[in-house]
C-alpha positions as CSV (number, residue, x, y, z in Angstrom):
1,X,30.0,-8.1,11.7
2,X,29.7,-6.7,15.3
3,X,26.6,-8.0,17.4
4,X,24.9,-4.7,16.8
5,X,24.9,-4.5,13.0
6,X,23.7,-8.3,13.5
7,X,20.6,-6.9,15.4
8,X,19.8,-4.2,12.5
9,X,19.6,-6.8,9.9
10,X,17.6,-8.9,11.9
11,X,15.5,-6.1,13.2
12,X,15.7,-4.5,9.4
13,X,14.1,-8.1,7.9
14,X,11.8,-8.8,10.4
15,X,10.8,-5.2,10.0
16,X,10.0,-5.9,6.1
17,X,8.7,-9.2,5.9
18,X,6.1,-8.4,8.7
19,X,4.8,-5.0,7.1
20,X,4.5,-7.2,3.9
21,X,2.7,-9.8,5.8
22,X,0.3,-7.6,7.0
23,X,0.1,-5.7,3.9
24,X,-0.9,-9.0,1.7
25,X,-3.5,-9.9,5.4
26,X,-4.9,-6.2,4.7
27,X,-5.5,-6.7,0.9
28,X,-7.1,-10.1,1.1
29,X,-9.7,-9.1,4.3
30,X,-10.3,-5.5,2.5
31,X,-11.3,-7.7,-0.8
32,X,-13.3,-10.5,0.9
33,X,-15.1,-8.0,3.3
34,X,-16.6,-6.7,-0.1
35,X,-21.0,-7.0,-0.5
36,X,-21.3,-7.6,-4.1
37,X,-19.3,-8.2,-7.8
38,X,-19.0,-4.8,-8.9
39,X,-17.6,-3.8,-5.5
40,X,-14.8,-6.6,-5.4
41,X,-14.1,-5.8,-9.0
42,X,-13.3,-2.2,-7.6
43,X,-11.4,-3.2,-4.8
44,X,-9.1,-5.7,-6.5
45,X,-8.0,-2.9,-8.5
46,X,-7.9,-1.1,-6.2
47,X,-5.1,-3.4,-4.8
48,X,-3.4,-3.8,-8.1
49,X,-3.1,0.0,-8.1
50,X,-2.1,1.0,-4.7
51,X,0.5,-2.7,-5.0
52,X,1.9,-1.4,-7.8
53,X,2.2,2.8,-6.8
54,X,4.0,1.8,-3.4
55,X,6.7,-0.6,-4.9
56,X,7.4,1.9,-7.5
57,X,7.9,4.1,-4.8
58,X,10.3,1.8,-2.8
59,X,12.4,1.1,-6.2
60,X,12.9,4.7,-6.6
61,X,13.5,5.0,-3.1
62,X,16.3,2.7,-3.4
63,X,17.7,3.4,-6.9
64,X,17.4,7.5,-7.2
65,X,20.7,9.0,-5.9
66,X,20.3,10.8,-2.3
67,X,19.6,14.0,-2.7
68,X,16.5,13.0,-5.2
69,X,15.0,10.2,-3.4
70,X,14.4,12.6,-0.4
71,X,11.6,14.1,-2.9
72,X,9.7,11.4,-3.8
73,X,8.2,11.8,-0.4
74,X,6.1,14.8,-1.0
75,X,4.2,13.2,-3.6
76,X,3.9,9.9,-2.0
77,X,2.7,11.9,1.2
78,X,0.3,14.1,-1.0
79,X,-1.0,11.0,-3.3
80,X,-1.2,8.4,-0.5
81,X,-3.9,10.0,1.1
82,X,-5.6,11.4,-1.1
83,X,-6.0,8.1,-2.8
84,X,-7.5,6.5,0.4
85,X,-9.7,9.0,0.6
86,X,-11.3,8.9,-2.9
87,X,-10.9,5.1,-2.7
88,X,-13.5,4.9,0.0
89,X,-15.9,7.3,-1.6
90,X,-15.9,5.7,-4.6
91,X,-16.6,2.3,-2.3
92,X,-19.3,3.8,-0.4
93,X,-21.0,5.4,-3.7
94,X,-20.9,1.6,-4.9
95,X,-22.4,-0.1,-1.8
96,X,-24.9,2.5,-2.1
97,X,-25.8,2.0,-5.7
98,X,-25.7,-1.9,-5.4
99,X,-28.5,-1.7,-2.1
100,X,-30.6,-0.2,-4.3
C-alpha cells in the first residue's frame, strides 16, 4: 500500500467515525433540548426514523450495483428535506399546544 492510499483510509475513517460522532452528539442535544414529555416522545422517534432512513440509504448505497445506486440520491435529496421540514413543524405545533 503506497503512502497515499494509506492517507485515504485514514482520511476515509476519520471521515466516518467523526460524522457519526457528531451525528449520535446531534441526536442526544436535539432530544434533551426538548420542553415537555410529548415533545421528547416526538423527537426520539423522530431519531429512530431519520437513524434508520439514512443507514438504509448507506446499505443500498453500498450494495446496489453502480449504475442504480446513483438513483437513490434523488429520493434521499427530495425526502431529506422535506422530512426536516415537516419534522420542525410538527415540533413547533407541539411546543405550542403543550404552553397552552
Amino acid at each position: 500500500m503506497s503512502p497515499d492510499q494509506l492517507g485515504g483510509w485514514i482520511g476515509g475513517m476519520l471521515g466516518g467515525v467523526l460524522g457519526l460522532a457528531g451525528g449520535i452528539i446531534g441526536t442526544y442535544c436535539g432530544i434533551r433540548n426538548t420542553n415537555g414529555p410529548r415533545e421528547r416522545r416526538f423527537m426520539v422517534r423522530a431519531a429512530v426514523v431519520t437513524w434508520v432512513a439514512v443507514l438504509l440509504f448507506l446499505a443500498l448505497l453500498f450494495l446496489l450495483p453502480s449504475p442504480w445506486r446513483f438513483l437513490l440520491w434523488i429520493p434521499y435529496g427530495i425526502l431529506l428535506p422535506v422530512g426536516i421540514i415537516l419534522g420542525n413543524r410538527r415540533q413547533q405545533q407541539i411546543r405550542r399546544e403543550e404552553d397552552l
